[in-house]
N, C-alpha and C positions, 0 to 999 in steps of 0.2 A: 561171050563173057570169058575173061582167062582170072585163075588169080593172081591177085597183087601180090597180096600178103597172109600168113597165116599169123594166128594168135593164140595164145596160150589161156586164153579167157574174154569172155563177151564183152564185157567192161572198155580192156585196151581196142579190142576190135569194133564196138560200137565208138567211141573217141575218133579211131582212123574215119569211121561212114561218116563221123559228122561234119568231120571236118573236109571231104569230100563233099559230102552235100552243102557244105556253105559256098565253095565252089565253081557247083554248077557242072559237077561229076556224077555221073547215073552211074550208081553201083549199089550192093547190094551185100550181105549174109550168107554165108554159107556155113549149115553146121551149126549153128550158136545156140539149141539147145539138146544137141547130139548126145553129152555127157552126162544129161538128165534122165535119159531112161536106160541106167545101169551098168553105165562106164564110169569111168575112173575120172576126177576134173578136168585131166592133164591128158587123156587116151585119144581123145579127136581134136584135133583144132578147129578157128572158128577161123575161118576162110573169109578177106575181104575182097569178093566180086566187082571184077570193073570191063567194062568194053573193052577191046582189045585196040579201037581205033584212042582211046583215051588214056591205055596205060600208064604211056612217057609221061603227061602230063602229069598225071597222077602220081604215080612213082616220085616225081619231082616235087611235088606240092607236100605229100608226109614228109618226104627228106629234109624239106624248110623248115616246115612245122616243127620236125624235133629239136630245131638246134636253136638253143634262143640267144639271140641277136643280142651286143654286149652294153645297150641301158638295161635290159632287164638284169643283166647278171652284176652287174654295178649297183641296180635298188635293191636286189637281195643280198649282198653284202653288207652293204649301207644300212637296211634293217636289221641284221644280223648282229652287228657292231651296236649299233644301238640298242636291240634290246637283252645281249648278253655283251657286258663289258666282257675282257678278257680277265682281268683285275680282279674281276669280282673270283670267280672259279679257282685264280690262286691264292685268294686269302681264304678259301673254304678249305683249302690244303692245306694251309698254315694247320687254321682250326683242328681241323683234323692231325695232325702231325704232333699237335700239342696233347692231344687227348689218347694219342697211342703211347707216347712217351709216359705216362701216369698206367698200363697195362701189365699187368704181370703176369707169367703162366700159372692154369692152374695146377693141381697135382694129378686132376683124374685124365687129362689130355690134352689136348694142344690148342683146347680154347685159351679164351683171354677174359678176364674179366678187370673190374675197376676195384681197386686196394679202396678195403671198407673202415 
């Protein structure tokens, strides 16, 4: 077994196994609750284990997996756009813009408050 990859937390590093194990990649944990008996979160990494005859593959299958393919990143816009107009964010600047202009300083500091 060599390692692949190290992680900064069990979470990311269990995501990488899964997605090996959907695969058909025998790998494995190393470390992933090392930090729990009296280290620091970040002190040990959580080491993803893989055959060394299966590395390349491997290595090559997370490298895919992170980069998402350009319909996904087109329906994440496309819901993006739809559910915050842009339009919308600058009339709430207006609003707001309107309601600083009515602010005056007070006398005891550099608050602001609204002319009563």
């Amino acid at each position: 077994m060599v390692t692949l990859r190290a992680y900064a937390n069990s979470v990311d590093a269990g995501i990488a196994k899964s997605i090996l194990d959907e695969h058909g990649i025998f790998c494995t944990l190393a470390d992933e609750n090392a930090n729990v008996y009296g280290g620091a979160p970040f002190a040990m990494p959580v080491r993803l284990l893989v055959n060394e005859e299966q590395a390349d593959e491997a290595s090559r299958i997370l490298a895919t997996m992170a980069q998402p393919d350009s319909d996904q990143i087109e329906k994440l816009e496309k819901a993006e756009q739809e559910s915050f107009p842009k339009n919308e964010s600058a009339d709430i600047l207006q609003e707001l813009k309107k309601i600083a202009v009515g602010l005056k300083p007070t006398p005891f500091s550099s608050l602001y408050c609204l002319p009563v």
